[in-house]
N, C-alpha and C positions, 0 to 999 in steps of 0.2 A: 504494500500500500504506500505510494507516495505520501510525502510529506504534505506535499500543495493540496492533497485531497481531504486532510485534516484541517490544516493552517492556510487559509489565503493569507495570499502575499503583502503583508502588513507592515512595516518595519518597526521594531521591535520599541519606536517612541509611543507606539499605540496602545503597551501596557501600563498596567497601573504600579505606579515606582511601590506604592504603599502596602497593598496586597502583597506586592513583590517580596519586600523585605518581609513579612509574615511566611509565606513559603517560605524563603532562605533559611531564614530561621530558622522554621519548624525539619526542611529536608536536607540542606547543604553545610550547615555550620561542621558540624563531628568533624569535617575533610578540608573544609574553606574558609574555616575559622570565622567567625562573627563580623569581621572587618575586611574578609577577603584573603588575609594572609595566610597562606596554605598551612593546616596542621598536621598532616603525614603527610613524609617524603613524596615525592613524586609528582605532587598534587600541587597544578597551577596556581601563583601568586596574582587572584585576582584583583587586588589592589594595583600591582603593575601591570594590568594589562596583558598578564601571559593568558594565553590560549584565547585571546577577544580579539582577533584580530580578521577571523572569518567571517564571512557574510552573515547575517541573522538566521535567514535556512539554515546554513548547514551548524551554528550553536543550537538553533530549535531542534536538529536532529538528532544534535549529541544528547542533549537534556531527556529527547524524550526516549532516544535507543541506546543510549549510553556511551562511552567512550574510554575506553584501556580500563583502568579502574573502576571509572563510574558507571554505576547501574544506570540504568534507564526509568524513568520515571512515568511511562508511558502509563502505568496500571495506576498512578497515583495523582499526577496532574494532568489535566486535559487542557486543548485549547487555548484559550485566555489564559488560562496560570501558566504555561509556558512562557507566553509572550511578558506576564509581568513579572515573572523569573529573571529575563532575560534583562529587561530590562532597569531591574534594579541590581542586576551583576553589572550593567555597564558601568552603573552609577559609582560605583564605588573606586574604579580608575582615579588614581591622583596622580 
């Protein structure tokens, strides 16, 4: 199943930063630490901007089917909570 047949083609300003940080929160911290700073090895420093450097598809992709370490969140957030996932991962770039 493609991704576009889930997600129209949005750009990821379209989520809610607010909601967003409630997901993070609740699914991403354990690995991406509170503030983005990666807390097991391996695992992107999303404060600097590692791994945000791909189009919005294909982080929607990762989020929702996972990527090396990370599950996929496919069975846990849907649509819209992707988007404002994403978009309060951007936010947090300094």
């Amino acid at each position: 199943l493609a991704l576009t047949a889930v997600l129209p083609a949005v750009p990821a300003e379209a989520g809610d930063v607010f909601k967003g940080r409630q997901l993070y929160a609740q699914h991403c911290t354990r690995c991406h630490g509170s503030d983005g700073r990666s807390v097991l090895p391996g695992t992107p420093n999303l404060s600097r901007g590692e791994g945000l450097l791909a189009p919005d598809q294909v982080l929607l992709r990762s989020l929702r089917f996972g990527k090396g370490l990370m599950p996929g969140f496919e069975a846990v957030l849907r649509g819209r909570e992707l988007l404002d996932v994403l978009v309060y991962v951007r936010s947090l770039q300094r």
